[in-house]
N, C-alpha and C positions, 0 to 999 in steps of 0.2 A: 540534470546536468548530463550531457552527452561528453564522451573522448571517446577519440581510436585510437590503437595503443600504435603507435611507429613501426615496421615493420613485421608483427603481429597481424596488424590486420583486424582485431579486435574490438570490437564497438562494445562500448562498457555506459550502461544508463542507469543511473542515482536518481533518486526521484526521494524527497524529504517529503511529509506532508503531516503538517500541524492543523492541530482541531482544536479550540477554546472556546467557553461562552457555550455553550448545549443547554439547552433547557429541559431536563426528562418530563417536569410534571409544574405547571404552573394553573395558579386561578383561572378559574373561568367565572361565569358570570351567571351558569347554574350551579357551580360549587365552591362558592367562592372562600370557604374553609382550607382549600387545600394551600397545603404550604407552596413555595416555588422550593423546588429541587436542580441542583445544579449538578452535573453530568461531568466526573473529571476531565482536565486539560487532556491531552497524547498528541504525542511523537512517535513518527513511524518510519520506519527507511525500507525502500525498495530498491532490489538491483536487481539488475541484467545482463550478461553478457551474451555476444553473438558472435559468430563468427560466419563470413558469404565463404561459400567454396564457387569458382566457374562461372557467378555471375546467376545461374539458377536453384542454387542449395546453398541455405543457410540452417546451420544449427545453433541453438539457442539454449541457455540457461539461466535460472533464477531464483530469486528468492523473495520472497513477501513479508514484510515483519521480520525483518532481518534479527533484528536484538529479540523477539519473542516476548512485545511489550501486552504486558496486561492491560485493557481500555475496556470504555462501553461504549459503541456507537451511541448506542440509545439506553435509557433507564433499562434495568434488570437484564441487559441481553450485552454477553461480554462479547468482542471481536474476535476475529478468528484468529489463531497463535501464527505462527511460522511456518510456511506455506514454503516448500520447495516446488519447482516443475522444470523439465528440459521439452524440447521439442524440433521439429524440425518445419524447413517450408520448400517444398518446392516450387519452383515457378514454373510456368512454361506457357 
């Protein structure tokens, strides 16, 4: 979800992103003992905010894993925590 904030100036971007149904570890057809392992659900929110100065400078900040949700992308390897960054862009 994008907004700009009214007279701010502000562009603020929400970004949700659900993962269900992962498979870590299922039968194969040379090991067909192994059990299927299922990979928990996650919910994750990102945001953004920026603001343009002049048309060629904009500064930006964020956040990643906003809540600092515990997941696995994949079997045994947990996702990264809460990720802050700012930054800038010039253009020209």
């Amino acid at each position: 979800m994008n907004y700009v904030v009214p007279r701010l100036g502000i562009k603020t971007t929400l970004v949700g992103l659900y993962m269900g149904k992962v498979w870590g570890q299922l039968p194969t057809s040379s090991a067909p003992y192994l059990p299927a392992v299922e990979v928990g659900d996650y919910f994750i929110v990102n945001v953004k905010l920026s603001k343009e100065f002049k048309k060629h400078l904009e500064f930006y900040l964020g956040a990643e894993n906003l809540f600092d949700r515990n997941y696995q992308q994949e079997l045994d390897f947990p996702g990264p925590g809460r990720n802050l960054y700012a930054g800038m862009i010039y253009k020209f």
